[in-house]
N, C-alpha and C positions, 0 to 999 in steps of 0.2 A: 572682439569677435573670436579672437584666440582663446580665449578664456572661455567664454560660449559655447565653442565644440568640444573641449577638454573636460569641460563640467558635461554637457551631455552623454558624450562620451563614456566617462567615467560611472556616469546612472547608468546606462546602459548595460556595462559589465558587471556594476553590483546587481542588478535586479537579474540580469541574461545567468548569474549561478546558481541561484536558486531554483530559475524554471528549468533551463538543461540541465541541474547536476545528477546523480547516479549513485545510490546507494546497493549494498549488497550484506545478507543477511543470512545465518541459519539461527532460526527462532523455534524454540520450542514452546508446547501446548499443553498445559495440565490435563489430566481427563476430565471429561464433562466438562471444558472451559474454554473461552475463545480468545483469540488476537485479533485487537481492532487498529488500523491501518488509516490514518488521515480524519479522526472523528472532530478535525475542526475548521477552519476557513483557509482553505487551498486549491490551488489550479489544477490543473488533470494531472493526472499522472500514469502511467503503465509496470504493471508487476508480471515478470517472468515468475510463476510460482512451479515449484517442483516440490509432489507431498512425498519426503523420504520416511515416511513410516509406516507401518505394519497394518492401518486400518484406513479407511475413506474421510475424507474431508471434506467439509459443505462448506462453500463460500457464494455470499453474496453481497451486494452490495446498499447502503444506508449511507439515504443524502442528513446531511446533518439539522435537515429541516424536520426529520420525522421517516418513518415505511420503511421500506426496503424492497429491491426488486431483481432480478438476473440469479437464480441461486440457481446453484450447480455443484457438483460432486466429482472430488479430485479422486480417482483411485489411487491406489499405494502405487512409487515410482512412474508415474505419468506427469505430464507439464503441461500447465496451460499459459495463456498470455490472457492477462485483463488489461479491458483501459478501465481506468476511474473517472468518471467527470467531476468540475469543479466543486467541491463542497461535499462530496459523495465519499464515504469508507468503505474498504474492503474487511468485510469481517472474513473469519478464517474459524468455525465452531470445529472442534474435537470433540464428538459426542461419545466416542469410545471409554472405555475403563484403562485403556491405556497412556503412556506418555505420546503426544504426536510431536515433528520436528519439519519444519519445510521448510527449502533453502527459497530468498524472494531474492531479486534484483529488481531494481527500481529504478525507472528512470522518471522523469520531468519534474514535476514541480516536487522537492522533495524537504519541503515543510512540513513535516507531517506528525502527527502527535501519534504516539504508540501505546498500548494499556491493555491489559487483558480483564474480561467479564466474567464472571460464572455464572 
C-alpha cells in the first residue's frame, strides 16, 4: 500500500510541473511576421503579454483544429492578460515594416511548441 501512494504520488508531481509551471520570455518579431504560441496538443494556459515596441500588435487566437477567433490589438507599451484554451495558440502577427519585441510570461500548462510564420 506504501508503495501505492509513493507511485501515485510521485505521478502526481510529474504531471502537476508541467500544468503549474511558468515560463518568461522577450521574443522578438520579424516585420510582416508572426509568433505562434502552443500550435500543438496542450492544456490551457495564460500569457501576461506586454508589446514593447514602437507599432500595434494583433493577436489572436487558433485552436489547432483549424479558424481562429478573439483578435485584438495590443498598442505599443500596454499589457494584456490572455487565457488560451486546450489545443488553442496565441498567435502574435507584426504586420508592421518594423522589428516588433514583447515580453510574455506564461503560466499553466507550459508544453508549448514555439515557431514563427510569415
Amino acid at each position: 500500500m506504501k508503495t501505492i501512494i509513493t507511485l501515485a504520488f510521485f505521478a502526481l508531481a510529474v504531471t502537476s510541473c508541467n500544468v503549474f509551471g511558468s515560463l518568461t520570455s522577450n521574443t522578438i518579431i520579424k516585420p510582416n511576421d508572426s509568433f505562434i504560441l502552443g500550435n500543438n496538443e496542450h492544456g490551457t494556459f495564460k500569457v501576461k503579454l506586454k508589446n514593447v515596441s514602437n507599432n500595434d500588435l494583433r493577436i489572436f487566437m487558433a485552436p489547432i483544429t483549424g479558424g481562429s477567433h478573439s483578435p485584438m490589438v495590443v498598442s505599443p507599451n500596454k499589457t494584456i492578460i490572455v487565457k488560451a484554451e486546450k489545443n488553442t495558440a496565441l498567435v502574435i502577427e507584426n504586420k508592421s515594416n518594423e522589428q516588433a519585441s514583447v515580453d510574455l510570461h506564461v503560466t499553466g500548462d507550459t508544453g508549448l511548441s514555439m515557431g514563427y510564420k510569415n
